[in-house]
Backbone as JSON, one array per atom type, in Angstrom:
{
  "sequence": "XXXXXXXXXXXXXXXXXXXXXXXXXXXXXXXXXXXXXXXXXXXXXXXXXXXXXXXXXXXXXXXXXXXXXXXXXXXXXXXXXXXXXXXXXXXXXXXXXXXXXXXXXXXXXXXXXXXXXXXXXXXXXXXXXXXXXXXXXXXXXXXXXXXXXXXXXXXXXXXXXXXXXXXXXXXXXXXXXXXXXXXXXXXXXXXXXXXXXXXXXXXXXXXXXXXXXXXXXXXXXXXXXXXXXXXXXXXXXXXXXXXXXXXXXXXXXXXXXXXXXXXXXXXXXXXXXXXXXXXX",
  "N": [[29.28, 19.05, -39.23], [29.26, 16.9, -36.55], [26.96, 16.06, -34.08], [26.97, 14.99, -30.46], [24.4, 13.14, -29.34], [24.37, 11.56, -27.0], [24.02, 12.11, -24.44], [21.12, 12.89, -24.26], [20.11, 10.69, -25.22], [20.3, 8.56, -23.39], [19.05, 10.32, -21.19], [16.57, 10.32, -22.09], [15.85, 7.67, -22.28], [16.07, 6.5, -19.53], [14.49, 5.31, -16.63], [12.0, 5.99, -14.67], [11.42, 6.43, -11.14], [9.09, 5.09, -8.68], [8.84, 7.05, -5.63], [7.65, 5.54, -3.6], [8.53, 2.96, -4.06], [11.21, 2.78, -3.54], [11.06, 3.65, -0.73], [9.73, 1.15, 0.3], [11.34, -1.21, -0.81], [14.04, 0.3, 0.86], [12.72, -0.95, 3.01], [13.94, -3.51, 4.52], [16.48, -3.17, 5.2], [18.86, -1.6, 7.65], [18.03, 1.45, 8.68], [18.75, 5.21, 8.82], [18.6, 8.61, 10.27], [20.09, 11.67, 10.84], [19.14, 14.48, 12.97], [18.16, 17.65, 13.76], [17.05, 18.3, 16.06], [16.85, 19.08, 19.72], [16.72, 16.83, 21.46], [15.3, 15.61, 24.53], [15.34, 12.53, 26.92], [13.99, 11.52, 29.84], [13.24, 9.54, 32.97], [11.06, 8.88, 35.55], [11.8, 11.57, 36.13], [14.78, 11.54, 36.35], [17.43, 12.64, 34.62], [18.19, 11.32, 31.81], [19.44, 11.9, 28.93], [20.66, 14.56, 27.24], [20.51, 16.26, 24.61], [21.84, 17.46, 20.79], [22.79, 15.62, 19.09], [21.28, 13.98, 18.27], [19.53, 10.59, 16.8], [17.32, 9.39, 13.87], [16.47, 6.19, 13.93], [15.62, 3.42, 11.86], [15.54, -0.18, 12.58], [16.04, -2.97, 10.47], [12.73, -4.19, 9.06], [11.33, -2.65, 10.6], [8.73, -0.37, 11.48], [8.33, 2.52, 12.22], [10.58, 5.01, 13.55], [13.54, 4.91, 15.99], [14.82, 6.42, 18.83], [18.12, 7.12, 18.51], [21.12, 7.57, 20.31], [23.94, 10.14, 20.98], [26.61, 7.88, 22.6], [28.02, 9.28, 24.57], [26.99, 11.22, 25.33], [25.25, 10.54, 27.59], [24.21, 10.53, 30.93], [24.35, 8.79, 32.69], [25.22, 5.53, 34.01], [26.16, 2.76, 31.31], [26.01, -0.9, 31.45], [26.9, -3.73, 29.94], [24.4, -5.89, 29.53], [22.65, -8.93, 30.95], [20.8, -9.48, 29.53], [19.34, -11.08, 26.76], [18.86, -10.86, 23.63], [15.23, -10.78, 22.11], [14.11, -13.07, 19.75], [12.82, -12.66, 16.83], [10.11, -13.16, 15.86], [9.53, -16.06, 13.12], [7.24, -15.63, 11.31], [6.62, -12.79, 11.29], [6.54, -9.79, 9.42], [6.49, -7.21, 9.4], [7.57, -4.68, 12.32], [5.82, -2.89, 14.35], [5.1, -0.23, 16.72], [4.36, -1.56, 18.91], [5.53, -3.7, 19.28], [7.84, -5.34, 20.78], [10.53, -3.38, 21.95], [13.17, -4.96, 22.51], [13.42, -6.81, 20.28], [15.36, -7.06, 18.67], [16.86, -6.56, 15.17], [18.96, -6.11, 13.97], [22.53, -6.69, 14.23], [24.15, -6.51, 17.49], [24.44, -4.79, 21.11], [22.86, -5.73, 23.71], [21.92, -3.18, 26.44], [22.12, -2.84, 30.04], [21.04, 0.33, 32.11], [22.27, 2.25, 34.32], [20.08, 3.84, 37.0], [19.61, 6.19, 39.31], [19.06, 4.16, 41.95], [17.51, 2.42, 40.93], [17.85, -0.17, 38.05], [17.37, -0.41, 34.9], [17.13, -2.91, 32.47], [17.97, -3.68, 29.53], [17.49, -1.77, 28.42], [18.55, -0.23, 26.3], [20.73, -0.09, 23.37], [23.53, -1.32, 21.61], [24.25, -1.05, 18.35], [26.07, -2.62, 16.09], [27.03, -1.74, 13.36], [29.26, -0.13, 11.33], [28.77, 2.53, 11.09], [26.8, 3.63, 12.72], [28.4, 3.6, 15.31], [29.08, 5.09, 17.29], [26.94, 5.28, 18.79], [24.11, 4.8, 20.68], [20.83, 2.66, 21.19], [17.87, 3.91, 22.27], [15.09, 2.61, 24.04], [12.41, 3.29, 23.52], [9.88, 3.22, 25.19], [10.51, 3.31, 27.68], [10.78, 5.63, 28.77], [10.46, 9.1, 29.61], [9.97, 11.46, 26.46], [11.0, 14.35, 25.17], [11.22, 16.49, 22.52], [12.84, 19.63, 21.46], [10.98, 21.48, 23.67], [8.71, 20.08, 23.62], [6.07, 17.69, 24.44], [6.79, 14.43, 23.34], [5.39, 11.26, 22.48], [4.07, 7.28, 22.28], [6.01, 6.89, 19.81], [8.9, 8.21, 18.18], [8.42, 11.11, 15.64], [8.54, 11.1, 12.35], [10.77, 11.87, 9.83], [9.37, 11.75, 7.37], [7.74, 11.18, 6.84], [3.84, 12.29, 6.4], [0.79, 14.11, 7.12], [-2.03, 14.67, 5.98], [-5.13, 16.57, 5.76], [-8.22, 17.03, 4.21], [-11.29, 19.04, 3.39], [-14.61, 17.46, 1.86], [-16.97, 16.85, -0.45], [-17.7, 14.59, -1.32], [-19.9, 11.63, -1.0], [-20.31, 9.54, 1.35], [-20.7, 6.18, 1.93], [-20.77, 4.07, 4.81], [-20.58, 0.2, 5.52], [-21.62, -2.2, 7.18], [-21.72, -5.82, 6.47], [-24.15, -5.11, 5.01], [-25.25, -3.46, 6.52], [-25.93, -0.16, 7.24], [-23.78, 1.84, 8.96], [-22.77, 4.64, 9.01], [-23.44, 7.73, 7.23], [-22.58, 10.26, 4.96], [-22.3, 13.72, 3.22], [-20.37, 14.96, 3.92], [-17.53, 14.87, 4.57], [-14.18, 14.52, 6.09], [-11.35, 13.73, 4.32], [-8.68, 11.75, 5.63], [-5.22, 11.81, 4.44], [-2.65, 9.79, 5.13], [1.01, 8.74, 5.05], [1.62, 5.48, 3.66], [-0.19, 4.8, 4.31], [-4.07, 3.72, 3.53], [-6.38, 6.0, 2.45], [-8.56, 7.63, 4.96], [-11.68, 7.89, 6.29], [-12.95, 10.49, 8.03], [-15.99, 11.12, 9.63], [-18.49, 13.17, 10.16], [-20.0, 13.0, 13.85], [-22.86, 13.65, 13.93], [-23.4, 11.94, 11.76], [-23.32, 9.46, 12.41], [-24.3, 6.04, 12.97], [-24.84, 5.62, 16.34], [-26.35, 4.19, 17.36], [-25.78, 1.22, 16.55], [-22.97, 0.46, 16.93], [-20.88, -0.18, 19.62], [-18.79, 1.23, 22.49], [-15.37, 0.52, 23.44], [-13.03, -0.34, 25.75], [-10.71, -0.24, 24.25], [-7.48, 1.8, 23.2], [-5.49, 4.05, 21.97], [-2.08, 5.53, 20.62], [-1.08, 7.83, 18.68], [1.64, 9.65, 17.47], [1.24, 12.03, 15.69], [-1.31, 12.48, 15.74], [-2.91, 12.26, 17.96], [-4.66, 11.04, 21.44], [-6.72, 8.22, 20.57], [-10.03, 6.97, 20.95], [-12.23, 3.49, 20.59], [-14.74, 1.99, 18.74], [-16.96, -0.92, 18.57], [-18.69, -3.2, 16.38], [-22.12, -3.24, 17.51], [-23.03, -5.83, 17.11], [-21.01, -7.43, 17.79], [-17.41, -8.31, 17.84], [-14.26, -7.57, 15.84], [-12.92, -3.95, 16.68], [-14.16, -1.8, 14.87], [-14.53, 1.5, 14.57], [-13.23, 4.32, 15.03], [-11.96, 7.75, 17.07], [-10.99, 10.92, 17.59], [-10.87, 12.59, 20.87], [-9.45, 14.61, 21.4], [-7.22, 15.74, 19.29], [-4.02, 16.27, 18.04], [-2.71, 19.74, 17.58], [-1.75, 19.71, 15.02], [-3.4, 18.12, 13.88], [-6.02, 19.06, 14.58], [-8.22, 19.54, 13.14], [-10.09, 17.28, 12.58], [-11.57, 16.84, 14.97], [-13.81, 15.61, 16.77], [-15.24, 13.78, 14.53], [-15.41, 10.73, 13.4], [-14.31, 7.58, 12.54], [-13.02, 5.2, 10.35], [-12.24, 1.42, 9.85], [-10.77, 0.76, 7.07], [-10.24, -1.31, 6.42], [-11.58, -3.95, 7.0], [-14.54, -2.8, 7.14], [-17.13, -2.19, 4.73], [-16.89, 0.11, 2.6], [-18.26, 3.24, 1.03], [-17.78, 5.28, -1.7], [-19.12, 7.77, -3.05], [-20.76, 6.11, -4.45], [-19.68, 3.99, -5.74], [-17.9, 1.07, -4.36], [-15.4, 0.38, -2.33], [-11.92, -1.29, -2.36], [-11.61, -3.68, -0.05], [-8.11, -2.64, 1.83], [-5.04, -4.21, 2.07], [-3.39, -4.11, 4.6], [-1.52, -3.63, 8.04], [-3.96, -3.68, 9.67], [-6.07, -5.12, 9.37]],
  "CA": [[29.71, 18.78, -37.85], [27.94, 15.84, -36.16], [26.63, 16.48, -32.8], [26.68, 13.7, -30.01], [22.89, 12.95, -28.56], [24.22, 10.67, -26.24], [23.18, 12.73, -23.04], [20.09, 13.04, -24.6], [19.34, 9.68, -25.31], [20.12, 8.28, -21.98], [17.79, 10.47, -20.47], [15.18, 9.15, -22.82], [15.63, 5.73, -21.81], [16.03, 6.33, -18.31], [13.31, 4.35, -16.45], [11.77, 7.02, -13.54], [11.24, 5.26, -10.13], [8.38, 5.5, -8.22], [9.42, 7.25, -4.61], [6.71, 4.59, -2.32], [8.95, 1.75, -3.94], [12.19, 2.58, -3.37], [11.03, 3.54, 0.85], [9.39, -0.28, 0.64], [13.18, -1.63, -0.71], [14.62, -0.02, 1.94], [12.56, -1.54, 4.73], [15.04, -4.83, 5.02], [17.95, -2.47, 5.76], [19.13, -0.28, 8.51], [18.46, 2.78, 7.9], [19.28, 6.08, 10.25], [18.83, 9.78, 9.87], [20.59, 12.46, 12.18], [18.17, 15.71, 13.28], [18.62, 18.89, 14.9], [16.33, 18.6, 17.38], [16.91, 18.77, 21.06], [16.13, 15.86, 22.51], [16.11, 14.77, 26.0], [14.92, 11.84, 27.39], [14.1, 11.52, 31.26], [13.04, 8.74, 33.74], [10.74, 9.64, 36.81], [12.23, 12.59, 36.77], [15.82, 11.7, 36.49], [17.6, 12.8, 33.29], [19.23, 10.18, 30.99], [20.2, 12.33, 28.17], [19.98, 15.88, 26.52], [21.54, 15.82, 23.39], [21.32, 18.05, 19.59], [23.16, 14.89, 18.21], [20.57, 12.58, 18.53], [19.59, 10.06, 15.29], [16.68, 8.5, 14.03], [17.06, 4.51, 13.03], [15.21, 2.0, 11.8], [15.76, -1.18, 12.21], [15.08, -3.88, 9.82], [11.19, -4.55, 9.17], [10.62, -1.4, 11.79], [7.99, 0.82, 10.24], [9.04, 3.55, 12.85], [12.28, 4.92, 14.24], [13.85, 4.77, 17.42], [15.82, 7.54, 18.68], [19.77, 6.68, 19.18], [21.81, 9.06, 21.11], [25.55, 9.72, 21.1], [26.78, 7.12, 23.88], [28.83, 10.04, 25.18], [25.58, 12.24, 25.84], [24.55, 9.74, 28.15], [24.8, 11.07, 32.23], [23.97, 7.78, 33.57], [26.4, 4.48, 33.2], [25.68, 1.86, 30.94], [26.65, -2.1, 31.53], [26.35, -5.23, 29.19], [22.94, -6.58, 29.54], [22.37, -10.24, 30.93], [19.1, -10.05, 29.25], [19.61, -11.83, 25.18], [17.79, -9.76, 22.67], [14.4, -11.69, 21.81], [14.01, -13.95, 18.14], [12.0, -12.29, 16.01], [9.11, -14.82, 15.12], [9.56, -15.85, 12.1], [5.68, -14.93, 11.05], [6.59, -11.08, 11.64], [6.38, -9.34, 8.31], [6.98, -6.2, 9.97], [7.6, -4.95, 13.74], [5.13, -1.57, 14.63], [4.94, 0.29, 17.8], [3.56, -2.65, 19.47], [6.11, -4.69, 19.66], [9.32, -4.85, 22.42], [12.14, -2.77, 21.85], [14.13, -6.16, 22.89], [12.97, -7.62, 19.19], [16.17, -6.62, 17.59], [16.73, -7.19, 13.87], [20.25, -6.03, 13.33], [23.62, -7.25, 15.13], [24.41, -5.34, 18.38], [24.71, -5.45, 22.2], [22.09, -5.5, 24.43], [22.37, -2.5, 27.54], [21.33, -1.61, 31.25], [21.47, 1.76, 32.18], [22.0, 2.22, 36.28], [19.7, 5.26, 37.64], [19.12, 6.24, 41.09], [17.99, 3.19, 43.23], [16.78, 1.26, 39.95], [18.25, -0.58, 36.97], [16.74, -0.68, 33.55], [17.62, -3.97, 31.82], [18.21, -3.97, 27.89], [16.82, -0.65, 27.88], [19.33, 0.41, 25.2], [20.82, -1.02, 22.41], [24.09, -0.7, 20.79], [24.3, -1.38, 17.09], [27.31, -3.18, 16.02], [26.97, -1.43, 12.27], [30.1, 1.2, 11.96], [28.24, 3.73, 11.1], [25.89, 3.97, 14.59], [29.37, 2.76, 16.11], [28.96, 5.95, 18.42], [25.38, 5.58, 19.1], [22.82, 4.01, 21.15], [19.48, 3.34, 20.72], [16.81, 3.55, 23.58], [13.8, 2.04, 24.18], [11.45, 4.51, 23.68], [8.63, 3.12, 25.93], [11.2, 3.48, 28.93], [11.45, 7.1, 29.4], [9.64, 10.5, 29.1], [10.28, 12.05, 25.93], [11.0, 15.61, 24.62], [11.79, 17.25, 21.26], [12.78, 20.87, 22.38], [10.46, 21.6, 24.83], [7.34, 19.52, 23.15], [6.37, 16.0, 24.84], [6.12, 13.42, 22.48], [4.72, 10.05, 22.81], [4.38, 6.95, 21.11], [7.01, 6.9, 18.92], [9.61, 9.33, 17.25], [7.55, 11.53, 14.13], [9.37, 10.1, 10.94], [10.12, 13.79, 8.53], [9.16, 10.77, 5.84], [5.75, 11.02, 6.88], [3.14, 13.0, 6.47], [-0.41, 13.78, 7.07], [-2.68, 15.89, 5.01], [-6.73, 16.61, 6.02], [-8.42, 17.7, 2.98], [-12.94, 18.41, 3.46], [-14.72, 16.86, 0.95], [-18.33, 16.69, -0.47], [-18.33, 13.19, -1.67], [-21.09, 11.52, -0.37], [-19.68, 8.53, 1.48], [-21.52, 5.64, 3.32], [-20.36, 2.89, 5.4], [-21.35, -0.55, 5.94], [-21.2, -3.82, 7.56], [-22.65, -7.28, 6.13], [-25.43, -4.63, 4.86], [-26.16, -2.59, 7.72], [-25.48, 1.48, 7.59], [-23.2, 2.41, 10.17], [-22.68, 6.37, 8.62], [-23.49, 8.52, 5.8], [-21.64, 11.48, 5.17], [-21.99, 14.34, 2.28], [-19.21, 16.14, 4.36], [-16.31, 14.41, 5.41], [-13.01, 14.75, 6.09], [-10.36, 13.08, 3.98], [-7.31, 12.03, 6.41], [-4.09, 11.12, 3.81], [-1.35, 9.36, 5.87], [1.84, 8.29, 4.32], [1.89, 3.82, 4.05], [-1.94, 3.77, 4.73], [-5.09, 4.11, 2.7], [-7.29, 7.37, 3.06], [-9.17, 7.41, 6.04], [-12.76, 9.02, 5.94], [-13.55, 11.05, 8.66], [-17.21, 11.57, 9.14], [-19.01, 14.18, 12.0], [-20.46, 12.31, 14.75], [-23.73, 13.48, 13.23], [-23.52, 11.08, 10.65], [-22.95, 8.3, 12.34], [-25.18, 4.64, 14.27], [-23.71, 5.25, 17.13], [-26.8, 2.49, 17.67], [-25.25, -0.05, 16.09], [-21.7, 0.6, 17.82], [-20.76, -0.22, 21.26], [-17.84, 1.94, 22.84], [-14.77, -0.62, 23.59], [-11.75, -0.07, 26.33], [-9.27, 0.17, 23.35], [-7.1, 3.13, 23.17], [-4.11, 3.68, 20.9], [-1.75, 7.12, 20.86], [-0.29, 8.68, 17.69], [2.48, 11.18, 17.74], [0.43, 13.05, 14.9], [-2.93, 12.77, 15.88], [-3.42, 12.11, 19.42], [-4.86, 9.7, 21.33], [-7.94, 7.66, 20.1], [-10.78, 5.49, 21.78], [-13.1, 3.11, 19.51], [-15.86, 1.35, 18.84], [-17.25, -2.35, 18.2], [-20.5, -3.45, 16.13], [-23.12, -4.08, 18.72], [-22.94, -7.47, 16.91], [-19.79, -8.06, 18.21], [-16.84, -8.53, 16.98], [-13.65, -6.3, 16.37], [-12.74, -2.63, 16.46], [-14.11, -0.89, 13.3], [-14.22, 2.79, 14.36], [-12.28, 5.03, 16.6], [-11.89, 8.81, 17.09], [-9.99, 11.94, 18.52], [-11.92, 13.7, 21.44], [-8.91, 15.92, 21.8], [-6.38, 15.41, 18.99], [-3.14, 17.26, 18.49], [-3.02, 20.73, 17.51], [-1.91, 19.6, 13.49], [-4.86, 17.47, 13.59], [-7.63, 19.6, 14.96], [-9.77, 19.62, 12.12], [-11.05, 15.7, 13.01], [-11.78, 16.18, 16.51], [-15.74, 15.03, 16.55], [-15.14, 13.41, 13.84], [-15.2, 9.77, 13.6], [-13.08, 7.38, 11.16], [-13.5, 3.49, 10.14], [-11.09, 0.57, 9.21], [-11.2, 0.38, 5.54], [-9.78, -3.08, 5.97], [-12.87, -4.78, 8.41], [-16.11, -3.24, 6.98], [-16.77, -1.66, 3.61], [-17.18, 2.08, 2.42], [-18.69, 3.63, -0.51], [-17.68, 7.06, -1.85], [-20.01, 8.17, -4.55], [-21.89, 5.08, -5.49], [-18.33, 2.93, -5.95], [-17.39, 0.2, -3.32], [-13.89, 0.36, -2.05], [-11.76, -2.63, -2.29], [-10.57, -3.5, 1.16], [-6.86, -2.42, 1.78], [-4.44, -5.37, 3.12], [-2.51, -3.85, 5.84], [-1.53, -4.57, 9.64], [-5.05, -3.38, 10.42], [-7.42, -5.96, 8.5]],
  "C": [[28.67, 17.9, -37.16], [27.71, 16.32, -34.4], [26.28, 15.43, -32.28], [25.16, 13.72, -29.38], [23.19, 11.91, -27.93], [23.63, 10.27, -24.76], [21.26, 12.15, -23.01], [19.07, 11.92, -24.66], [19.51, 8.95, -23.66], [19.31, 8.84, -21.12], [16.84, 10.12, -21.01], [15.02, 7.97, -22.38], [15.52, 5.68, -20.36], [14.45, 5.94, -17.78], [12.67, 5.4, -14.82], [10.83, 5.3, -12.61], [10.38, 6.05, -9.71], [9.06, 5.95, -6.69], [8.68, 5.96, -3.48], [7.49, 3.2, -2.79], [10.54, 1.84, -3.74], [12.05, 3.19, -1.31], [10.64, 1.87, 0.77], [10.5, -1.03, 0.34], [13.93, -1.31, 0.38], [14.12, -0.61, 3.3], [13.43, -2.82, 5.3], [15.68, -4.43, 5.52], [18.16, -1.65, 7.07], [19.49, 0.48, 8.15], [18.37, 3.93, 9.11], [18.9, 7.79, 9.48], [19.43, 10.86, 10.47], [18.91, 13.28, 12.21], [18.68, 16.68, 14.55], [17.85, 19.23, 15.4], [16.71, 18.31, 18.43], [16.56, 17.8, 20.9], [17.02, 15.1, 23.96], [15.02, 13.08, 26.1], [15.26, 11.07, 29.29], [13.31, 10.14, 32.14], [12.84, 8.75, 35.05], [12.11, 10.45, 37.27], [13.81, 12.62, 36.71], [16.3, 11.59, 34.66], [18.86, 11.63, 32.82], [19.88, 10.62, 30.24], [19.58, 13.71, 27.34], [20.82, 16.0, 25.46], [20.73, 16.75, 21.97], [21.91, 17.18, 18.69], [22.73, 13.73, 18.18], [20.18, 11.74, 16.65], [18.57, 8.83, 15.38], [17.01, 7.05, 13.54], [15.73, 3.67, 13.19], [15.72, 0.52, 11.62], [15.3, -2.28, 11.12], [13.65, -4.11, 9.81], [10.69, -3.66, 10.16], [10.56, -0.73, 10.91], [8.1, 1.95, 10.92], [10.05, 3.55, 13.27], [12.22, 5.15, 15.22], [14.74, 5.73, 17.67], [17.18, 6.93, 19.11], [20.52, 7.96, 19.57], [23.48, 8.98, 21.27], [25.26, 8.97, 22.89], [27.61, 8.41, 25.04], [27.83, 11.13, 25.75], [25.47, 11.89, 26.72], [24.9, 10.29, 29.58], [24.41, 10.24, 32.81], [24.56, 6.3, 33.38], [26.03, 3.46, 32.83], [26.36, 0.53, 30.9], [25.89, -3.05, 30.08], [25.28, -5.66, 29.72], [23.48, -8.05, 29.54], [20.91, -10.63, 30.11], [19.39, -9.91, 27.53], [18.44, -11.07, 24.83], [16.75, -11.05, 22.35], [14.13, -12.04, 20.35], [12.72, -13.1, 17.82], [11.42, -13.39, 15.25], [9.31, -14.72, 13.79], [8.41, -15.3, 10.9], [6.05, -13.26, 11.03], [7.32, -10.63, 10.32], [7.0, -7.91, 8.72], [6.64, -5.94, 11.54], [6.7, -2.97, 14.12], [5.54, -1.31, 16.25], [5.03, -0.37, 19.47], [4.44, -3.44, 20.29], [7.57, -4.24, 20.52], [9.93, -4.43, 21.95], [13.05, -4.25, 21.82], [13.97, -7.2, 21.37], [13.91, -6.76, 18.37], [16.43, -6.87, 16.11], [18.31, -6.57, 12.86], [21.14, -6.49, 14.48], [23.61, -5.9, 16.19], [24.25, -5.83, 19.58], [23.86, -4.79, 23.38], [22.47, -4.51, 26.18], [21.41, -2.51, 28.23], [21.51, -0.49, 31.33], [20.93, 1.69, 33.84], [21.57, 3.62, 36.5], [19.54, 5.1, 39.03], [18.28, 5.4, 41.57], [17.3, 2.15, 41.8], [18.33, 0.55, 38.53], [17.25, -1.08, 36.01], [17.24, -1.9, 32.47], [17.24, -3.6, 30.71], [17.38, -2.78, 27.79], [17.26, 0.33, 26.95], [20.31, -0.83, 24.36], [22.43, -0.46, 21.42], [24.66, -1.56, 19.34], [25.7, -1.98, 16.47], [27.71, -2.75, 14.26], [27.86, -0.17, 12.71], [29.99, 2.32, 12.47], [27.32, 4.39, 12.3], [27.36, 3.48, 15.33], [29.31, 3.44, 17.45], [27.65, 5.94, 19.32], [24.83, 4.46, 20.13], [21.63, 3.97, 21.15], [18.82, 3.22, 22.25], [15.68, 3.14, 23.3], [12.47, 2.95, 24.31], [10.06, 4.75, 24.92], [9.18, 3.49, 27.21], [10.93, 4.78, 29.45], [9.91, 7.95, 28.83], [10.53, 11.15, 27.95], [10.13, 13.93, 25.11], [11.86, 15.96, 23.53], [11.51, 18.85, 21.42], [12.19, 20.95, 23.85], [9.01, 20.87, 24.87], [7.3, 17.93, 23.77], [5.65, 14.73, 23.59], [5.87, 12.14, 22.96], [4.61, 8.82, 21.68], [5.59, 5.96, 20.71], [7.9, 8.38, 18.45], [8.59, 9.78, 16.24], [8.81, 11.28, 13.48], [9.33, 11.31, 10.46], [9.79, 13.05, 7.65], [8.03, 10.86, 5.69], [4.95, 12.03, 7.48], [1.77, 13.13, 6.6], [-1.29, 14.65, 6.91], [-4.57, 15.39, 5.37], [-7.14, 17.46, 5.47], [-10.19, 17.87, 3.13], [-13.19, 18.46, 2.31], [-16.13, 17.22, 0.89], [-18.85, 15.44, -0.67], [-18.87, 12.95, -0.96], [-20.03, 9.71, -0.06], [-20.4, 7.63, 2.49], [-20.88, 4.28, 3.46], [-21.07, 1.8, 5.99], [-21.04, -1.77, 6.45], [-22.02, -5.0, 7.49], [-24.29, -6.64, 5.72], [-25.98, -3.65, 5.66], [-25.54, -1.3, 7.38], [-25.31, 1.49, 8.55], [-22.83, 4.12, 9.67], [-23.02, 6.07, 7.37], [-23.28, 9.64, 5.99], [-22.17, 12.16, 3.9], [-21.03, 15.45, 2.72], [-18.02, 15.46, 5.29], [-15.18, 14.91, 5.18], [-12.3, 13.93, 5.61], [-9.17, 12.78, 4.77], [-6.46, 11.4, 4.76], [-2.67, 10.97, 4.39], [-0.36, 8.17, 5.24], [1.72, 6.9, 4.44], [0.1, 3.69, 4.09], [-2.99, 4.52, 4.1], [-5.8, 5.17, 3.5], [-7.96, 6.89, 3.87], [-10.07, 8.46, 5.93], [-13.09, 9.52, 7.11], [-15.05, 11.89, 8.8], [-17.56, 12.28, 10.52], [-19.9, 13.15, 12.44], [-22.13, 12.0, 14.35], [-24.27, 12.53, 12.56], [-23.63, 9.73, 10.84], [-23.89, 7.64, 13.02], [-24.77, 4.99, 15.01], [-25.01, 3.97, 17.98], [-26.87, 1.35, 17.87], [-23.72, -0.22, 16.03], [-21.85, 0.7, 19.32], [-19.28, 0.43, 21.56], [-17.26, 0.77, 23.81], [-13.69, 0.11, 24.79], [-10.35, 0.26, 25.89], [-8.88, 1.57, 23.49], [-6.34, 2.7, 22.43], [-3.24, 6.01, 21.31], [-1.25, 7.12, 19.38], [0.4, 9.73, 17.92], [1.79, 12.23, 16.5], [-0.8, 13.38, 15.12], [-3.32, 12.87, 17.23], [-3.89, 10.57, 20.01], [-6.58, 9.14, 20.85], [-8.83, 6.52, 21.5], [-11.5, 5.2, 20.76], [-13.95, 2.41, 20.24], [-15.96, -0.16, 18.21], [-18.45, -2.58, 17.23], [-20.93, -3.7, 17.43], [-23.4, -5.52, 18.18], [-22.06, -8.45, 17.47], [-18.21, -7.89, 17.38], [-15.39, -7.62, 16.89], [-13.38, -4.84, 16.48], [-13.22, -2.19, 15.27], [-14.21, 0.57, 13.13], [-13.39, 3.26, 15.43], [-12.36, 6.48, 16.04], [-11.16, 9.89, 17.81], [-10.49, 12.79, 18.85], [-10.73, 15.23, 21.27], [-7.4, 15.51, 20.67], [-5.3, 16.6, 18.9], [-3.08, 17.78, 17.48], [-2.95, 20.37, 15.68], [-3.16, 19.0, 12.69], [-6.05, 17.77, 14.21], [-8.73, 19.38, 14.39], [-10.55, 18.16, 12.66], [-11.58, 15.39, 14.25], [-13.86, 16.66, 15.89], [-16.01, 14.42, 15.26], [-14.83, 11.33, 14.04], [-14.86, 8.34, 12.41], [-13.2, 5.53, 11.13], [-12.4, 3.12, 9.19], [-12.0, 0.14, 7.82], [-11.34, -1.15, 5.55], [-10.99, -3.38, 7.0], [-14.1, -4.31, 7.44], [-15.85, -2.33, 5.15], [-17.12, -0.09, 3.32], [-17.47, 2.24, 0.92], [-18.88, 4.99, -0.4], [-18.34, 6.72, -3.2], [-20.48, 6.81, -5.26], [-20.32, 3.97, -5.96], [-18.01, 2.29, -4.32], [-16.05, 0.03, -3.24], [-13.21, -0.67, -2.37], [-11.25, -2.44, -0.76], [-8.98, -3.66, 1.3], [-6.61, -3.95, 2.24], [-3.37, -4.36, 3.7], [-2.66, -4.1, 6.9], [-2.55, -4.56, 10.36], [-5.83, -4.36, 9.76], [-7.9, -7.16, 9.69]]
}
């Protein structure tokens, strides 16, 4: 009796995908997720929308999502926008945090939304793809946001991404054009999904000599918000830190953390290569 191994062999041959290259394939596309979280979103004080059928989306070349909300949630009335969605330079590799809501990258139709005594131009967005056919997106920078009863900031948290703080003994020292700016035999490992480890070293450890404290800030919906530092040579940002970060990321507060990409780092007697990402 012959027995087929055809199952068998097809799983043999099958070719296993890595998971970090099939998220970098989909970044061209629009992509969406629902979630069963509350969310409202309010506007000094006046409410725009409370909704458990809200949905995250990315747009094309957007490395975060935007929240879209059933259009029918909405308790405030939305018109056609005179204001034309803005060209995405052609230079723009990808679109972060940073950049306008109004830098659309799929088809769709630019909205106001009329609140008490104001109007919000193109402060929503509706997608002309079937599948969001119900939806709108908002502008996240517009409004106050809440997931349940928690205020987030920012951006939406992605469930795609994660962020793991692991302490370490490696002995790790940082430098620029030669100079020691830290040495660590106790740092903190950050590992955040898309971006190279990040060494967190105690304040202890660090020049703060040969750093000057800059006006920059930045927020993270995982970490909190940050202020950094400069060489006292000049030049740009290469550290930053979280006096008061949020509650998942406690462990790093007094802790202070350097762009791989700008200066160089050495764990255990090996020189890093410098990453290329949007930070270099």
């Amino acid at each position: 009796m012959s027995v087929d191994h055809g199952c068998a062999k097809a799983h043999t041959d099958a070719v296993a995908t890595r998971i970090s290259h099939l998220l970098a394939a989909s970044f061209p596309a629009l992509r969406y997720e629902p979630t069963a979280k509350r969310v409202r979103a309010s506007c000094a004080g006046d409410l725009v929308v409370d909704t458990r059928g809200a949905v995250l989306v990315w747009e094309p070349q957007r490395i975060v999502p935007i929240y879209a909300v059933p259009e029918s949630a909405l308790v405030v009335p939305l018109t056609t926008s005179g204001v034309a969605p803005q060209p995405v330079p052609a230079s723009a590799r990808m679109l972060t945090p940073d950049d306008a809501f109004a830098l659309h990258t799929t088809a769709g139709t630019p909205l106001d939304l009329e609140l008490p005594g104001r109007l919000l131009e193109a402060a929503a967005f509706r997608p002309a793809d079937p599948d969001l056919a119900h939806l709108v997106l908002l502008d996240f920078a517009a409004f106050d946001w809440r997931e349940e009863d928690a205020a987030i900031h920012t951006h939406p948290r992605d469930p795609f991404h994660r962020v793991d703080i692991l302490a370490s003994s490696s002995h790790v020292r940082v430098e620029l054009e030669g100079m020691v700016l830290a040495d660590s035999t106790r740092p903190l490992l950050l590992f955040e999904t898309h971006l190279p480890p990040r060494y967190y070293l105690p304040r202890a450890d660090v020049r703060f000599d040969a750093l000057v404290a800059t006006q920059t800030s930045s927020s993270c919906p995982y970490k909190g918000t940050a202020n950094y530092w400069a060489p006292g040579s000049g030049g740009k940002n290469v550290a930053w830190s979280y006096a008061h970060p949020l509650p998942e990321s406690a462990a790093i507060a007094a802790h202070v953390a350097f762009y791989n990409e700008r200066i160089d780092i050495i764990v255990d007697g090996q020189r890093l290569p410098r990453p290329i990402t949007p930070f270099g």
